[in-house]
C-alpha positions as CSV (number, residue, x, y, z in Angstrom):
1,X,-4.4,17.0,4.9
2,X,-5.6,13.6,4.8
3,X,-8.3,14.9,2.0
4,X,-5.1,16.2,-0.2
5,X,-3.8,12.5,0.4
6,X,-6.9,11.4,-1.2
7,X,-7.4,13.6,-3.8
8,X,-3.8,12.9,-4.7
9,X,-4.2,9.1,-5.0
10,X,-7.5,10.0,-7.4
11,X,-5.0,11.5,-9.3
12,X,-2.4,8.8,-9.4
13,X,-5.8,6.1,-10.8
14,X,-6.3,8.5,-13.7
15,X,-2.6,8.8,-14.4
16,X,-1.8,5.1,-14.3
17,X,-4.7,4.6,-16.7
18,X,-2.4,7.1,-19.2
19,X,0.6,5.1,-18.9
20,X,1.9,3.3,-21.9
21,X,2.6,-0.4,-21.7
22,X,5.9,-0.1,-21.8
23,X,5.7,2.5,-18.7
24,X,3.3,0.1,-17.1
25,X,5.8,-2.5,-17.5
26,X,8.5,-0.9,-15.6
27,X,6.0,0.6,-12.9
28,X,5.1,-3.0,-12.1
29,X,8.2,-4.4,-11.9
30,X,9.8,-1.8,-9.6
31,X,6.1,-2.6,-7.7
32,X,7.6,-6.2,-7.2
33,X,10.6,-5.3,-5.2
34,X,10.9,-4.6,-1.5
35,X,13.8,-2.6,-1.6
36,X,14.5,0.6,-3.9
37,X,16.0,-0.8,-7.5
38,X,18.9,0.6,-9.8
39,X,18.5,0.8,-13.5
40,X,21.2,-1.7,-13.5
41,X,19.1,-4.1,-11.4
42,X,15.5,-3.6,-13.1
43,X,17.6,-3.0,-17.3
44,X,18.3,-7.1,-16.0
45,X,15.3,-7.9,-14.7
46,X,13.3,-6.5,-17.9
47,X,15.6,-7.5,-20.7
48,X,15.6,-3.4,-21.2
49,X,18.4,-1.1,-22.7
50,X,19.5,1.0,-19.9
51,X,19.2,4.1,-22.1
52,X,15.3,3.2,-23.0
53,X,15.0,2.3,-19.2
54,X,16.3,5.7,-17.8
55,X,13.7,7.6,-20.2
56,X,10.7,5.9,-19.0
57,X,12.0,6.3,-15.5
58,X,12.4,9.9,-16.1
59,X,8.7,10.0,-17.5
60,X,7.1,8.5,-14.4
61,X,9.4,10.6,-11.9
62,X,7.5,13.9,-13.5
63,X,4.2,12.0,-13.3
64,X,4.7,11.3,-9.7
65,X,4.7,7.7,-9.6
66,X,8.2,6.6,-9.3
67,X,10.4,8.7,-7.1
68,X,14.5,8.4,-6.8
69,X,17.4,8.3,-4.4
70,X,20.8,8.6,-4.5
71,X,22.7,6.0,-3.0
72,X,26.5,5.6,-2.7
73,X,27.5,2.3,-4.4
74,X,30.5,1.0,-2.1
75,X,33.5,2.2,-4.7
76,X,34.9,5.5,-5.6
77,X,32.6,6.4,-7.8
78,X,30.0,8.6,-8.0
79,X,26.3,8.3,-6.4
80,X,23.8,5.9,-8.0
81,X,20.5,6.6,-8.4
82,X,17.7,4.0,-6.8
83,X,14.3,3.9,-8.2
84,X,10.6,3.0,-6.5
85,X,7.1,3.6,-6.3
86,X,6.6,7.0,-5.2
87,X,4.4,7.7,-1.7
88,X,3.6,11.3,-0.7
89,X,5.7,12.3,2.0
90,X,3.4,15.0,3.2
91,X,0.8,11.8,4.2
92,X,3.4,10.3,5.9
93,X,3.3,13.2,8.7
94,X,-0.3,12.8,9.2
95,X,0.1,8.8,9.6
96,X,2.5,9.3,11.9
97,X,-0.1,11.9,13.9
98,X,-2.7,9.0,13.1
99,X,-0.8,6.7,15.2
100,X,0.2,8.4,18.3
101,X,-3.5,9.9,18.7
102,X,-4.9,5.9,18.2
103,X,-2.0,5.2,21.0
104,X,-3.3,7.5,23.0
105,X,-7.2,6.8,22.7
106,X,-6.3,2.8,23.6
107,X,-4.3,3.7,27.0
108,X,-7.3,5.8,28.1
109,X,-9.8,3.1,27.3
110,X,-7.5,1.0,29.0
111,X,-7.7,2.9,32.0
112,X,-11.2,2.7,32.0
113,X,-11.7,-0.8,31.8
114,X,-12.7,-1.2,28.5
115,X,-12.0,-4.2,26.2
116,X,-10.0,-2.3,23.2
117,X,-9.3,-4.9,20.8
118,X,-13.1,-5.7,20.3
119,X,-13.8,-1.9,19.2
120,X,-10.3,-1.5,17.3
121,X,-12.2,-3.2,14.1
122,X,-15.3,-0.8,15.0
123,X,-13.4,2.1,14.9
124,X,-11.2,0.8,11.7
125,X,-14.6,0.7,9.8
126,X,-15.4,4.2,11.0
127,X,-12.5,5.8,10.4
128,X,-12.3,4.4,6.3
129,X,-16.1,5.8,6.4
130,X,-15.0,9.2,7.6
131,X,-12.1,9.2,4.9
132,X,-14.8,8.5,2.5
133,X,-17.4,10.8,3.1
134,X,-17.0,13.2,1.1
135,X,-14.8,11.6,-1.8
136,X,-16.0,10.1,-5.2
137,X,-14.7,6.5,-4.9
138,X,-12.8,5.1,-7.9
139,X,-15.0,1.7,-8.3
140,X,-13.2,-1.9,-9.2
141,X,-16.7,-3.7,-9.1
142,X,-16.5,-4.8,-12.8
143,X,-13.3,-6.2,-11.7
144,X,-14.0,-10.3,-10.7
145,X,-11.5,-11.5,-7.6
146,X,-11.8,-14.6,-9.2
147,X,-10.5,-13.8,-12.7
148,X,-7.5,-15.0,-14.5
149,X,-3.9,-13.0,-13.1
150,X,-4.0,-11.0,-16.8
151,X,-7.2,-9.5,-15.7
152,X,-6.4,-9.1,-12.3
153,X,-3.0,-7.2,-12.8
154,X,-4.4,-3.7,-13.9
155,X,-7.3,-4.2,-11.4
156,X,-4.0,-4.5,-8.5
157,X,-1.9,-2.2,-9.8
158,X,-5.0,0.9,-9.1
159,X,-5.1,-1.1,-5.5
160,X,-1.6,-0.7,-5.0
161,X,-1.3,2.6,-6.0
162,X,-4.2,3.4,-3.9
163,X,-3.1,2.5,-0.9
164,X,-0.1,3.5,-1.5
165,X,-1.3,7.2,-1.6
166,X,-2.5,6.3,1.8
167,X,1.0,5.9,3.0
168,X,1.3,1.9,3.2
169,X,4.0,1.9,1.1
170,X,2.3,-1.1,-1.2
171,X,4.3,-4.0,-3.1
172,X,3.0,-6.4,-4.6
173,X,3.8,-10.4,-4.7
174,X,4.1,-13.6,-6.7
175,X,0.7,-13.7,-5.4
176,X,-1.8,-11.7,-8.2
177,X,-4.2,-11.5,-4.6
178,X,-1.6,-10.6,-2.0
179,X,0.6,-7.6,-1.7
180,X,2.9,-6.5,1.0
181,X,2.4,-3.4,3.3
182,X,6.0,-1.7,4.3
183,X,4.1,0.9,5.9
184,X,1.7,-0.8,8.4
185,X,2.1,0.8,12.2
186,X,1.0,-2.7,13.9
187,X,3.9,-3.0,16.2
188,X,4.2,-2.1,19.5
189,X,7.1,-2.0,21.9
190,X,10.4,-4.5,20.3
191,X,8.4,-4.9,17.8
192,X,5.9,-6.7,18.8
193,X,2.5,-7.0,17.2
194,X,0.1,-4.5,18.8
195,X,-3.1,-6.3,18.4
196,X,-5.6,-3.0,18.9
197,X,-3.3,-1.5,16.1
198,X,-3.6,-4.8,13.8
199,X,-7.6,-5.2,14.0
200,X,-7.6,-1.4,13.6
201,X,-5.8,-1.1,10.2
202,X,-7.2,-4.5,9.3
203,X,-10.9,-3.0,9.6
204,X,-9.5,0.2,8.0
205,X,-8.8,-1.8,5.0
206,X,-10.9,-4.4,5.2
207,X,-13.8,-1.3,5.0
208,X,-11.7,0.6,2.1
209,X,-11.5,-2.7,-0.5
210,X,-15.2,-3.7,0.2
211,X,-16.7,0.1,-0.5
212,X,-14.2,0.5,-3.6
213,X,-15.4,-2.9,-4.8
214,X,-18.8,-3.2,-3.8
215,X,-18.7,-6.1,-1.6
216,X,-16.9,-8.0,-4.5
217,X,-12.9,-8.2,-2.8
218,X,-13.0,-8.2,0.9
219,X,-9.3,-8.1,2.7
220,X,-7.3,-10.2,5.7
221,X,-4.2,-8.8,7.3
222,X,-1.3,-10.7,8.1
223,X,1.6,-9.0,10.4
224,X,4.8,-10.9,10.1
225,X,6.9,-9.6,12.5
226,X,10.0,-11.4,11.3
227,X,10.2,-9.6,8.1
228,X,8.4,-6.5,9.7
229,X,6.2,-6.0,7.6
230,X,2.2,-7.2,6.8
231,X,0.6,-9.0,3.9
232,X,-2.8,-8.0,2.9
233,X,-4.4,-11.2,1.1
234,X,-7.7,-9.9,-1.4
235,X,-10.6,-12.7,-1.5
236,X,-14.2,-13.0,-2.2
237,X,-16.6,-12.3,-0.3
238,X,-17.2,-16.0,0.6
239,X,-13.9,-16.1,2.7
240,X,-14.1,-14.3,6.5
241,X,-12.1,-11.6,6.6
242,X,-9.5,-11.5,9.3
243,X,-6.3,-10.5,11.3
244,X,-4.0,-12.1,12.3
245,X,0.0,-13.2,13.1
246,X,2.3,-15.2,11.0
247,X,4.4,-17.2,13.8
């Protein structure tokens, strides 16, 4: 399953690269919002006919990178649709399988008197090396962190939809170096931050950007557990990646 996942988010680089600016356009903009976006909201927020907006929508809906929702809109009228990026719902499944086994090797480490958090980066790394093993990587190494936000965009946009595929549920920011994770199983009970869980997914992507990039973009991971959600900054390779907890 977590091959398909893969495969599927190969897929989803070579399709964005197809896209046509105006497609692009859209895609990114939907990529900037947190929350799912009506072609009321994002004809606004791009200056776009509503009419030219819905068939580009439709467009990336059959390509598989927008999905859609209907939503009920308060009134008596009828359902309206809500747009975002799309994330496979089959990987979601696995994540979720992902997590309670990780729960489960912690407790009995636990038990056995071991310290956890110092080997939840260790087994981060292994585990984005096992995911790897037998994949072709799509590469970003001509890509320079330090470049301009015009050459960074495209460069972000194949990041986001990358991990995306993985089931972090990507967004990106203000930022052109920082994007938000929706999808990031850090917390523990009452949402609290689960620090074996953070260094693990922070090593996990820490190890996915520096492989994809060569050593060029290295990642930290930021839980915020007032918004619940994570920020994933990208730097060189001159900054020390790390994890930690927005207070």
């Amino acid at each position: 399953m977590t091959q398909i996942a893969v495969g599927r988010s190969f897929q989803a680089l070579r399709e964005l690269a197809a896209l046509t600016s105006t497609q692009y356009q859209v895609l990114s903009a939907l990529a900037e919002q947190l929350r799912p976006q009506s072609v009321q909201q994002l004809s606004e927020h791009l200056k776009m006919h509503p009419n030219t907006l819905r068939e580009h929508l439709e467009v990336l809906c059959e390509k598989g990178q927008v999905k859609r929702s209907r939503q009920k809109n308060g009134g008596r009228g009828r359902p309206v649709w809500y747009y975002e990026p799309a994330v496979p719902a089959s990987f979601e499944i696995v994540d979720n399988l992902a997590t309670y086994r990780s729960s489960a090797v912690k407790k009995v480490l636990e038990r056995r008197g071991i310290e956890i958090d110092i080997l939840a980066a260790e087994f981060g790394r292994e585990w984005a090396g096992e995911l790897f093993a037998h994949e072709v990587l799509p590469t970003h190494a001509q890509i320079d962190p330090k470049a301009p936000e015009s050459a960074l965009e495209l460069h972000l946009s194949k990041v986001r939809i990358f991990l995306s595929s993985l089931g972090f549920s990507a967004r990106t920011t203000q930022s052109p170096q920082e994007m938000i994770l929706l999808t990031c199983p850090v917390w523990g009970e009452e949402r609290e931050v689960d620090t074996y869980q953070l260094n693990l997914y922070w090593a996990f992507l820490d190890e996915i950007m520096r492989v994809v990039t060569h050593g060029q973009i290295r990642a930290s991971l930021v839980a915020v557990p007032k918004e619940g959600y994570s920020r994933l900054r990208l730097h060189g390779p001159e900054l020390e990646p790390t994890a930690s907890i927005q207070v």
